[in-house]
C-alpha positions in Angstrom: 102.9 35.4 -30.3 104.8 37.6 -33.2 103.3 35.4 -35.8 100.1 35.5 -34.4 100.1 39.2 -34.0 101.1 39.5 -37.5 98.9 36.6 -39.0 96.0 39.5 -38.1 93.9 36.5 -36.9 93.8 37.5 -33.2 92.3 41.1 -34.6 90.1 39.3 -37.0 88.6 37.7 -34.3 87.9 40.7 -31.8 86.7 42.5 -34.7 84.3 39.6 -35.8 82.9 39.7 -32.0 82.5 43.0 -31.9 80.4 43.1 -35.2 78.3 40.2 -33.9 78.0 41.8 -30.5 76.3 45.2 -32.4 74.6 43.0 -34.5 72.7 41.1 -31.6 72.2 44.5 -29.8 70.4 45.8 -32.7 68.1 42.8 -33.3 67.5 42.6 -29.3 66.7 46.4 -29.1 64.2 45.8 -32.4 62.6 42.5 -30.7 62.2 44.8 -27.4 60.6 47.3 -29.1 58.5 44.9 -31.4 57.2 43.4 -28.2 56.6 47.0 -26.8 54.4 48.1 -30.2 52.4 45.0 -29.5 51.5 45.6 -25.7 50.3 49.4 -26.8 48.1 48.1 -29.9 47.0 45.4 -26.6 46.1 48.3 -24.5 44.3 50.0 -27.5 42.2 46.9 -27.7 41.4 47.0 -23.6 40.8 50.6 -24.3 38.5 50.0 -26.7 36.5 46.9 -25.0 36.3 48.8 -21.8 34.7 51.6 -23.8 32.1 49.8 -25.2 31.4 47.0 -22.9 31.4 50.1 -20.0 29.1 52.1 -21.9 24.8 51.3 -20.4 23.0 49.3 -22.6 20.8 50.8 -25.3 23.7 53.4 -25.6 26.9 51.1 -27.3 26.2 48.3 -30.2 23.2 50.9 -31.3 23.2 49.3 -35.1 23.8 45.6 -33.9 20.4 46.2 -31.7 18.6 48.2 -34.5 19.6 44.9 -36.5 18.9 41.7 -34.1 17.7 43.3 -31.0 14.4 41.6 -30.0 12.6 45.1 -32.1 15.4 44.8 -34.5 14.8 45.4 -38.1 15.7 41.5 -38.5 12.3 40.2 -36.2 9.9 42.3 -38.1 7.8 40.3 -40.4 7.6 43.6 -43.0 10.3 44.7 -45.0 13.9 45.2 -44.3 13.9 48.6 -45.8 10.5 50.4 -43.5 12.1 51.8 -41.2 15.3 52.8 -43.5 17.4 52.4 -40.4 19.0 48.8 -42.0 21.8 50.5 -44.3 23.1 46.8 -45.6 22.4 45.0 -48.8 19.5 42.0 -49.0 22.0 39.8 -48.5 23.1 41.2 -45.5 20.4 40.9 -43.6 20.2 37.0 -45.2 23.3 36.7 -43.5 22.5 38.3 -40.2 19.2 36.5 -39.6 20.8 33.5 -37.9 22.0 36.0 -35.2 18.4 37.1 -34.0 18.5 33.9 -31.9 21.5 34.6 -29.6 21.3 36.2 -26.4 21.8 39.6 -26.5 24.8 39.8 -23.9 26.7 36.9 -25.6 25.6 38.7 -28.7 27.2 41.5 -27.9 30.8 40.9 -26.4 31.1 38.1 -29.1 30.2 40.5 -31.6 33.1 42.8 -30.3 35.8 40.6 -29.6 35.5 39.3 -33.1 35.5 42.4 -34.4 38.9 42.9 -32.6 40.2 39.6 -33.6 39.1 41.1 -37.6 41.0 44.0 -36.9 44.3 42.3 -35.5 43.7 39.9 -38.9 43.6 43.2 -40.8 46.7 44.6 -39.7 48.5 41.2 -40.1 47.7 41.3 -43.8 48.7 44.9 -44.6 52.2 44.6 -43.0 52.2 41.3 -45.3 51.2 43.6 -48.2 54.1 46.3 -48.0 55.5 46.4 -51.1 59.4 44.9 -51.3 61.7 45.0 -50.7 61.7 46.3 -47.3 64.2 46.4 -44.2 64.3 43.9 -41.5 63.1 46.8 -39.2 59.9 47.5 -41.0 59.1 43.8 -41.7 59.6 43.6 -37.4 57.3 46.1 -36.6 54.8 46.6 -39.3 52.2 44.2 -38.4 51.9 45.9 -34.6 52.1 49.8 -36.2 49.1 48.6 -38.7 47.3 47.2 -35.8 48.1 50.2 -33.3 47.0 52.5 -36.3 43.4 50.4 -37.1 42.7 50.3 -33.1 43.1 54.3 -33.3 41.4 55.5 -36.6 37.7 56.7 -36.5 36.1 53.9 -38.4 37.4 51.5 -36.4 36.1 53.1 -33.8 32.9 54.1 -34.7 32.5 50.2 -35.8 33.4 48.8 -32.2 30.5 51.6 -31.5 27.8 50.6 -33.4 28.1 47.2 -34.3 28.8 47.5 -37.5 30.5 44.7 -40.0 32.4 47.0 -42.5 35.7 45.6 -41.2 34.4 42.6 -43.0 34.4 43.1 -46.5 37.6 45.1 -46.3 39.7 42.4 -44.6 37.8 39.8 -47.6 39.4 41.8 -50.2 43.0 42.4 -49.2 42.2 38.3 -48.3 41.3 37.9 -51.9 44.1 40.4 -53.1 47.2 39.2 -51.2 47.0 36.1 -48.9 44.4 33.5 -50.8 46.5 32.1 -54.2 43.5 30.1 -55.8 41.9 31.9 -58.3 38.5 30.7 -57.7 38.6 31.6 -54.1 39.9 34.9 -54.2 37.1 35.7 -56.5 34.7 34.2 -54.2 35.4 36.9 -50.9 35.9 39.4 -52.9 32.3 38.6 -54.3 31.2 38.3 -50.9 32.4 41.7 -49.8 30.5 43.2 -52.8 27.9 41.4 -52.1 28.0 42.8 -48.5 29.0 46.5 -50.5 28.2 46.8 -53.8 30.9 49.3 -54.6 33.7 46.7 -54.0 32.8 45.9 -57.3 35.4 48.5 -58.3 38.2 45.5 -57.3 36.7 43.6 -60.4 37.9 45.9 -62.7 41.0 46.2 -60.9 41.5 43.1 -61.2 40.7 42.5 -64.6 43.3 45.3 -66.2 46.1 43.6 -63.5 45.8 40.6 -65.7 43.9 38.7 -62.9 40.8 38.0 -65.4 39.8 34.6 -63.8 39.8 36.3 -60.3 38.0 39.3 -61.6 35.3 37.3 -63.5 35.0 35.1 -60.1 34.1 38.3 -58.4 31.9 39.4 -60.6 29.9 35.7 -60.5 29.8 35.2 -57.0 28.6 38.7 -56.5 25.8 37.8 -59.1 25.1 34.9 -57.3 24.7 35.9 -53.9 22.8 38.7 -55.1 20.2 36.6 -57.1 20.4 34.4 -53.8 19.1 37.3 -51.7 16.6 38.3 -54.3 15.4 34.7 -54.5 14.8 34.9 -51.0 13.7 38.1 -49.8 12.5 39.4 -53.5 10.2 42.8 -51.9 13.7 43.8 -49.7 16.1 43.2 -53.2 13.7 45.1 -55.3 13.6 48.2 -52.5 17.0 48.5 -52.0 18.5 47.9 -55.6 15.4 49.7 -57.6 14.0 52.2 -55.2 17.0 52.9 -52.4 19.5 52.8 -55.8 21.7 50.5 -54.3 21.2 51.7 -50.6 20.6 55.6 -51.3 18.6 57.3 -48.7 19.2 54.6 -46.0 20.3 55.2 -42.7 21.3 59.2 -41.4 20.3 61.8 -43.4 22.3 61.8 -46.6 23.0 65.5 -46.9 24.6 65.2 -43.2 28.5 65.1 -42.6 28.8 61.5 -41.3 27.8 60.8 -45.1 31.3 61.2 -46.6 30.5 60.3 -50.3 30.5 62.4 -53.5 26.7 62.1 -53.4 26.2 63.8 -49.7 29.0 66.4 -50.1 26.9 67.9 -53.7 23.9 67.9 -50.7 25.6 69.6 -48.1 26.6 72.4 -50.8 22.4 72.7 -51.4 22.4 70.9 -54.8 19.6 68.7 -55.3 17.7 66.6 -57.8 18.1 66.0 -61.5 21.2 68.9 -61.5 22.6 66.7 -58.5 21.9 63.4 -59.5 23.6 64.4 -63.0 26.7 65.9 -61.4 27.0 62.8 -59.1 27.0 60.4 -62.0 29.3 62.3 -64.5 31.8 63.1 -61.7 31.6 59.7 -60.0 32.5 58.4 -63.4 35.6 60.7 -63.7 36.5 59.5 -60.5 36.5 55.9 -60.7 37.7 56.0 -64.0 41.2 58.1 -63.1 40.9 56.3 -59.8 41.0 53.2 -61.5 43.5 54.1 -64.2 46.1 55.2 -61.1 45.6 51.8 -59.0 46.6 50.3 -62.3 49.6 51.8 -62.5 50.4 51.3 -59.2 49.7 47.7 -59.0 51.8 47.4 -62.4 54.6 49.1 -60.4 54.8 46.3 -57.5 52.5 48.5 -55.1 49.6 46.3 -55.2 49.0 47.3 -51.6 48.9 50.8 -52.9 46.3 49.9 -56.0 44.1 48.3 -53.5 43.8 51.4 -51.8 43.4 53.9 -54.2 40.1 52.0 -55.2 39.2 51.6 -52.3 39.2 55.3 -52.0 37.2 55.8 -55.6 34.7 53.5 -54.0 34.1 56.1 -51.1 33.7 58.5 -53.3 31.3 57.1 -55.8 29.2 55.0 -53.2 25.5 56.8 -52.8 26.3 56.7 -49.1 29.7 56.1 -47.1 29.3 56.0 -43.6 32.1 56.8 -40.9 32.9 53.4 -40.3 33.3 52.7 -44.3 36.1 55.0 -44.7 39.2 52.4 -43.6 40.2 52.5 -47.8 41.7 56.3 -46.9 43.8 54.8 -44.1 45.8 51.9 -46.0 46.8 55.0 -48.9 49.4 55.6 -46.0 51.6 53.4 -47.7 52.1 55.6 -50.7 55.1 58.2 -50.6 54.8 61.6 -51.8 58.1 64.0 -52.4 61.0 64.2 -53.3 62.3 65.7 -50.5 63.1 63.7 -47.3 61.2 66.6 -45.3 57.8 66.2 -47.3 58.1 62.4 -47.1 56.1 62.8 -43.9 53.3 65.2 -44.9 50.9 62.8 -46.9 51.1 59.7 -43.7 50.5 62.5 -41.2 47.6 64.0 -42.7 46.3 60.8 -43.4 46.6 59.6 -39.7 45.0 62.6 -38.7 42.1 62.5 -40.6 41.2 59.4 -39.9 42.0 59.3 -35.6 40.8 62.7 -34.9 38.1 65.0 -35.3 37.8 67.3 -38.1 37.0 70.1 -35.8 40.1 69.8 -34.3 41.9 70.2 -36.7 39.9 73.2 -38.5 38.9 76.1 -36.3 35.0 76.6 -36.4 34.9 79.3 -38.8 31.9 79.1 -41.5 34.2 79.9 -44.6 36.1 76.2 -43.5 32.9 74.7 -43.0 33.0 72.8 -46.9 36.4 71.6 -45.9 35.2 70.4 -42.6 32.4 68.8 -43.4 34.2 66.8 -46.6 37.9 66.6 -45.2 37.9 62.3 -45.6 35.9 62.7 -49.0 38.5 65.3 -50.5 41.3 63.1 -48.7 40.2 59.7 -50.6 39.7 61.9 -53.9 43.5 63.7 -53.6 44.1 60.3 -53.2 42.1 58.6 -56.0 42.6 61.3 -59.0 45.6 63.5 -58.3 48.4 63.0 -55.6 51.8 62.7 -57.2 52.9 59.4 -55.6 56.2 58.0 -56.6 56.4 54.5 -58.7 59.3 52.5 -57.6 61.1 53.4 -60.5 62.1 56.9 -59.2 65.5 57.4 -57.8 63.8 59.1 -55.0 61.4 56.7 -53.9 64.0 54.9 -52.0 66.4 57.8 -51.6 64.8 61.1 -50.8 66.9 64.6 -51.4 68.6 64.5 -47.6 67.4 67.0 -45.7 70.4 69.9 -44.3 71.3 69.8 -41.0 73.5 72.0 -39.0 76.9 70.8 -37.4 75.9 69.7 -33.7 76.8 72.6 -31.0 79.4 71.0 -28.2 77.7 70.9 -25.0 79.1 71.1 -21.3 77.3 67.7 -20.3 78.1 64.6 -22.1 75.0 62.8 -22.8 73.4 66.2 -23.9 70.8 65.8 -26.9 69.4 62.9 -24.9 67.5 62.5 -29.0 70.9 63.2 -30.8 68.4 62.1 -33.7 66.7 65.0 -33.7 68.8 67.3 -35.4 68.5 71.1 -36.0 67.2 71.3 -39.7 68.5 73.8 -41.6 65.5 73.8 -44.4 62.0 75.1 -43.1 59.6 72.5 -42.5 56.8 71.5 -44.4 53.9 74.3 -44.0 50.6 72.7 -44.7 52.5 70.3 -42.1 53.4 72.8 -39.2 49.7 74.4 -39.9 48.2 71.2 -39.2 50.4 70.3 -36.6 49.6 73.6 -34.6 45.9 73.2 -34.8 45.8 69.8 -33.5 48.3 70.5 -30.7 45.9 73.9 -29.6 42.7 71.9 -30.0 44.4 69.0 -27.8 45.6 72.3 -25.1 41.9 73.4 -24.9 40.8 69.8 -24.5 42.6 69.2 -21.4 42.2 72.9 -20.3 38.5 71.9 -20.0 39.1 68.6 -18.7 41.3 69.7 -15.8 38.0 70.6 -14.0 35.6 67.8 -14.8 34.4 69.0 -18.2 32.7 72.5 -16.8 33.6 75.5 -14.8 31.4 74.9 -12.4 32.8 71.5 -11.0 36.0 72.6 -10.1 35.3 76.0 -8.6 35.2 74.7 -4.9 38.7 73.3 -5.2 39.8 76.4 -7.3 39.0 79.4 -4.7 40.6 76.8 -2.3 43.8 77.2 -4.5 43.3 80.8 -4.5 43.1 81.8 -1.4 46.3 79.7 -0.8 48.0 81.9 -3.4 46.4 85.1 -1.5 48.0 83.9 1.6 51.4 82.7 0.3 51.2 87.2 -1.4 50.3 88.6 1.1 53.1 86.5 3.5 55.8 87.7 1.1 53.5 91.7 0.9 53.3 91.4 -3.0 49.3 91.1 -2.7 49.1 94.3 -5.5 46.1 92.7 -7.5 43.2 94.3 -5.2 45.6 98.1 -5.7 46.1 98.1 -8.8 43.0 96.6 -10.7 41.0 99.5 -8.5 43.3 102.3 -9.9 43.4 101.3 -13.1 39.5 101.1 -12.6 40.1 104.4 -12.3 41.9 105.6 -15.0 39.4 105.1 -18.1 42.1 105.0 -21.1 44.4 103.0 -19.0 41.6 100.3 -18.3 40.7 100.5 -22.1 44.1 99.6 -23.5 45.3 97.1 -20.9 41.4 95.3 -21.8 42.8 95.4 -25.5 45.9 94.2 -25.1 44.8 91.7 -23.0 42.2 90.4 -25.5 44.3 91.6 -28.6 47.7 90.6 -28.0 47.7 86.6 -26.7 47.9 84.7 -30.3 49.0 87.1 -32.4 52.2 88.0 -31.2 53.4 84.2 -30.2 51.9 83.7 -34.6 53.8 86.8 -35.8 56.7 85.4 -34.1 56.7 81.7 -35.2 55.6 84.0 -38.9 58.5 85.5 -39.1 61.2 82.8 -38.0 59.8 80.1 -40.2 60.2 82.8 -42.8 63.5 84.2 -42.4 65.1 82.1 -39.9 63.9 78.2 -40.2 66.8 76.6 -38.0 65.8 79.0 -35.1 62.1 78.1 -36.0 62.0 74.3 -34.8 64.1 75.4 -31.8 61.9 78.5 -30.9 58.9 76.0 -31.6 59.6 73.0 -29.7 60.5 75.1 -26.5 57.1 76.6 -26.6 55.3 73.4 -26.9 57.0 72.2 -24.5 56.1 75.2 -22.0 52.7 74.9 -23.0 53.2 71.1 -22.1 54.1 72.0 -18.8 51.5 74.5 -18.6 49.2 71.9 -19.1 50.4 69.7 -16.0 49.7 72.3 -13.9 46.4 73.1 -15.1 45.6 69.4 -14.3 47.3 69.4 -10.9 46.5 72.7 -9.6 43.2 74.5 -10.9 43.0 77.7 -9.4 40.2 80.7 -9.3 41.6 83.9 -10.4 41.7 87.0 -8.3 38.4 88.1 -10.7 36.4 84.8 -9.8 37.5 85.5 -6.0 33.6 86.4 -4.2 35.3 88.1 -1.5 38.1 89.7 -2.7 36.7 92.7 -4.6 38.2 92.7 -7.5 36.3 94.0 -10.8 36.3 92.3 -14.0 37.2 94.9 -16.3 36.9 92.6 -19.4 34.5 90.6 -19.2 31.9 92.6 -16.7 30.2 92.0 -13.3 29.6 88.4 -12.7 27.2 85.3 -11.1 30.3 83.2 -9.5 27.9 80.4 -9.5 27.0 80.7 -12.7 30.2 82.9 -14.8 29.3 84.3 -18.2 32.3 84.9 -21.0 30.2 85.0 -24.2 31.3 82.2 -26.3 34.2 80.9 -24.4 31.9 80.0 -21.4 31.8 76.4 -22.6 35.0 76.6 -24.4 37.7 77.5 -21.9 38.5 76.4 -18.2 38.7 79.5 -16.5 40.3 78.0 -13.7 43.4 77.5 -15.9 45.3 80.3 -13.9 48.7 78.9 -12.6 50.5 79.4 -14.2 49.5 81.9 -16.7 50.5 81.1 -20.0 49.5 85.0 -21.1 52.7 85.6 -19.3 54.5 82.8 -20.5 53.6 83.3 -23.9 54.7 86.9 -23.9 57.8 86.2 -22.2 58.5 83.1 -24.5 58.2 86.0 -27.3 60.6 88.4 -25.7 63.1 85.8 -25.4 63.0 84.9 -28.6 63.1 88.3 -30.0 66.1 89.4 -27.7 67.9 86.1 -28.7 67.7 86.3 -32.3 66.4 90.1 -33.4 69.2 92.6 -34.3 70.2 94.8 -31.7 68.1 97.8 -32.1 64.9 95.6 -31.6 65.8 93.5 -28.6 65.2 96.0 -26.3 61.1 96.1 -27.9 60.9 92.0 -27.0 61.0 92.7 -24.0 58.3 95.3 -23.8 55.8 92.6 -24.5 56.3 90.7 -21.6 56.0 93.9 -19.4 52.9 95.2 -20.9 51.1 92.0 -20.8 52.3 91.1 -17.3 50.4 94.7 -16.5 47.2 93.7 -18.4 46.9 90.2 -16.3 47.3 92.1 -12.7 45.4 95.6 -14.0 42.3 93.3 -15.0 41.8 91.0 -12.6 42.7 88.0 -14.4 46.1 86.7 -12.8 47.8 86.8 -9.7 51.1 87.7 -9.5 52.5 84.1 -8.9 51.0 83.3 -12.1 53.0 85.0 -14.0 55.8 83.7 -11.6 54.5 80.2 -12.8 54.5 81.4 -16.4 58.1 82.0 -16.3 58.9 78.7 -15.0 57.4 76.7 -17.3 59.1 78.8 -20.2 62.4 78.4 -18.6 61.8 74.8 -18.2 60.6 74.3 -21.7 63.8 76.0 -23.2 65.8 73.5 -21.0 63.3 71.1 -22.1 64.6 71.7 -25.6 68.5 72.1 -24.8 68.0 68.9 -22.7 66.7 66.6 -26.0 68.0 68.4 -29.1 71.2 70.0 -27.7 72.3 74.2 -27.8 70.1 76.3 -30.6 72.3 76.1 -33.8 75.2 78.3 -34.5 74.3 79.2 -38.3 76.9 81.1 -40.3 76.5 82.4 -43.4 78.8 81.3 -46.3 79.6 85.3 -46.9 80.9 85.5 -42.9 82.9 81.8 -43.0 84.9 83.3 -46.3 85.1 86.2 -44.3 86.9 84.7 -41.4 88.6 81.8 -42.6 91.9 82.8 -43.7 93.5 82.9 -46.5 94.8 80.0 -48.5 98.0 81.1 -51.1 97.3 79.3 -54.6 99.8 76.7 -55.6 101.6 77.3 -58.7 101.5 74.8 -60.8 104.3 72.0 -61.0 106.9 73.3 -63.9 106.4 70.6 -66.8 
């Protein structure tokens, strides 16, 4: 036994089982989750067929039945191009023809379960595309984040929708690009997807400054081909769409609208028209595909072919006459490419891009008219940031692999052992990304007033019976414990005609700008207390939203029998309530608990906590005031604001409970201040 426990082998051993015990832990927990990624992008797909196949006929597959529908464009003996509702080339319509003779049900969940067997296909050969190398983690799950990411975005979608084929001619160039090795058939879909878009065209040049000039010149002659093809057949439809349409201008919506996200309909939208439009659309397109071009080169030159593919892709949006929702997939795949040097702006360009293309522009720009331009154009001015001028790294930089780290404090020691339940998310010392947190904060708001209004059916008016039900609950449960003051006080202060006017005006004044000025003023001067002030009042407002949902409740100014007056908003119908512009907007049932309170009191925490001393008393006068303003007008009960406080107290233990205590920063100046001491060595005596 002594030699053995000085041989070391017995050690070596345990130590060799406990490596191989992590090491099978690890791969288990990244098969787990693997298998997890792929039942969500599942449930997407359900989502999605449930959607569609739920939706009454004449209402989902609209461009499928416009197409091949027994009135489709495809049945009627004229041209293809009458109506100007077929937006495909001659040879698409060649191509659908053959489908005018199946039934319309098959017809249609056929038509939808392929397109969700394209899509699953498509996000198989973009996690095949990454460029390498990459970790085993990413080569894992890849393939079910693509997928989950395709089932999500807008054109997807909108495809699923309509019954459109642009997944097509997308999935037969990255085909063409990445999976197919013969040179003659790689030309041969991507011909076919130009032939099926004319602007895929782009690829060919691509292609032929790659040093893939067999491929390129395939493309080009099988595009020719099928084109000629078409023409030879239908030579009326050819001549409309390629002479008069100008390869498919004018066809479908109405160009100058927003669903037309080209270079061509944005110069509309901004009132431009004829020769000084058509001019500026040319020479600009030009620039575009030109630098667009000129970038993908690059990037394919550097081993991100996945990349190059993209970036035309998005030229090709931006100099196509017309570029539907359900063309815009090219902006989506630029996800791949990595902007910064930083490890904190690693994560601005992905999540802007993800957001753009799975979420409404107007939720993510407030409807004010001076945003309306970058409303309106916000996947056209993605694909050209992408195409001519985003700064993404080549493979070559030192930081492409190795961001600058990001600063973190030292973890706080915490009573409870298995306190940050994340202990990944750490308290960041740098501030955060602004065009970032911007974004971030308008999404989460649009989301809040989303399920606000959704709490009561979509309207005010279907929830009210269950909502004076919840009030006069709450008036009971007052007056039980005799703190039923709402009826006293909103009459005095009725009373009083400069009292009523200021507590109207801070009740309308005062509800986003103080929580703003705050989350202002930390990210300025205090970023670390930032995130933490932050994520406890999303998740507050998270709460909030729960018991919107659960418990929608009438306040004491929408209570017919209680008396109270509305000192802000006026006499009202109860069957029919009147706010101006928010009647449609809000849920005015969204009373318990009152996040006017909870908001205010979130702020006077925060300013007591982290203010200097002479202003913490002020914090708190926020909270008092508004707390005043709810009861004085009519718009709270007092077990609101009750309900407001708990849901602020929850989301700061919300906040403790996943990321730990807020961080203990001290200055540099204050650690030399209190470290002691240390004696300098004299030097050893030669």
């Amino acid at each position: 036994m002594a030699k053995a426990e000085h041989s070391g082998r017995p050690a070596e051993a345990f130590g060799s089982t406990a490596v191989d015990t992590v090491v099978d832990t690890a791969r288990a927990r990244l098969r787990l989750a693997r298998l997890g990624l792929w039942l969500m992008a599942a449930v997407l797909a359900v989502r999605q067929v449930a959607v569609v196949l739920g939706t009454p006929r004449g209402e989902r597959l609209t461009d499928l039945e416009t197409w091949v529908g027994p009135d489709g464009v495809l049945h009627v003996n004229g041209s293809l191009y009458d109506s100007t509702q077929f937006t495909g080339t001659p040879f698409g319509g060649l191509v659908l023809k053959p489908l005018t003779r199946a039934a319309e049900q098959a017809l249609g969940w056929g038509w939808t379960f392929g397109t969700l067997l394209l899509v699953a296909a498509l996000g198989l050969v973009v996690a095949r595309a990454l460029p390498q190398p990459i970790s085993r983690r990413t080569a894992l799950l890849a393939a079910p984040v693509a997928t989950s990411l395709l089932m999500l975005s807008l054109p997807v979608r909108n495809t699923l929708w309509l019954g459109q084929t642009s997944i097509i001619p997308v999935l037969l160039v990255l085909l063409g690009c990445f999976v197919v090795r013969d040179w003659r058939a790689a030309g041969a879909l991507i011909g076919v997807a130009a032939a099926l878009q004319p602007t895929v065209l782009l690829f060919a040049a691509l292609l032929w400054f790659t040093g893939r000039r067999r491929v390129a010149v395939a493309t080009g002659g099988t595009f020719a081909g099928l084109t000629l093809l078409a023409w030879a057949a239908m030579p009326h439809d050819s001549y409309t769409y390629w002479v008069h349409h100008m390869a498919g201008a004018g066809l479908g919506g109405e160009a100058d609208g927003p669903a037309n996200q080209s270079l061509h309909g944005a110069l509309l939208r901004l009132g431009l028209s004829g020769p000084t439009e058509i001019g500026l659309f040319l020479s600009l397109g030009a620039a575009v595909a030109v630098l667009g071009i000129r970038r993908a080169v690059r990037c394919a030159r550097d081993g991100q072919l996945l990349l190059a593919v993209a970036l035309t892709g998005c030229a090709a949006i931006v100099v196509s006459p017309t570029t539907w929702q359900h063309q815009l997939l090219w902006v989506l795949l630029a996800v791949v490419g990595r902007v910064g040097k930083r490890a904190s702006d690693r994560y601005v360009w992905p999540v802007a891009v993800i957001l753009v293309m799975t979420l409404p522009v107007k939720m993510m720009l407030p409807n004010m008219a001076v945003l309306y331009p970058l409303r309106d154009n916000a996947v056209l001015l993605a694909a050209i940031a992408a195409a001519t001028f985003l700064p993404f790294l080549p493979r070559t930089s030192p930081y492409y692999r190795t961001p600058i780290p990001t600063q973190v404090a030292q973890p706080v020691p915490t009573r409870w052992k298995r306190v940050p339940l994340l202990p990944f998310l750490k308290r960041v010392l740098t501030r955060p990304n602004l065009l970032l947190e911007l974004l971030l904060i308008r999404v989460t708001y649009a989301a809040y007033q989303q399920v606000r209004l959704a709490a009561t059916g979509g309207s005010n008016s279907a929830g009210r019976v269950r909502a004076e039900a919840h009030g006069r609950q709450i008036l009971d449960i007052e007056r039980f414990l005799h703190i039923d003051i709402e009826h006293a006080v909103n009459h005095w202060v009725v009373g009083v005609v400069w009292l009523r006017d200021f507590f109207d005006f801070y009740y309308k004044s005062f509800h986003f700008v103080v929580p703003l000025t705050v989350l202002g003023l930390l990210y300025w001067r205090r970023p670390v207390d930032y995130r933490w002030a932050r994520a406890s009042l999303g998740f507050a407002t998270l709460l909030a939203l729960v018991g919107f949902w659960l418990y929608p409740l009438a306040p004491p100014r929408l209570m017919p029998s209680l008396g109270i007056i509305d000192t802000v908003h006026g006499v009202q119908d109860f069957t029919k309530p009147d706010y101006g512009t928010l009647t449609a907007l809000t849920n005015q049932y969204a009373a318990m608990p009152s996040l006017h309170f909870g908001w205010s009191l979130w702020c006077g925490l925060v300013i007591a906590i982290v203010a200097p001393k002479w202003m913490k008393p002020l914090g708190l006068l926020h909270p008092l005031f508004t707390v005043s303003a709810i009861v004085a007008t009519g718009n709270h009960w007092i077990l609101d604001a009750v309900g407001g406080a708990a849901v602020v107290a929850g989301g700061f233990g919300l906040s403790y409970l996943f990321m730990g205590p807020r961080a203990r920063v001290v200055t540099a100046a204050a650690e030399r201040a209190v470290r002691p001491a240390v004696p300098e060595k004299n030097p050893a005596p030669s």
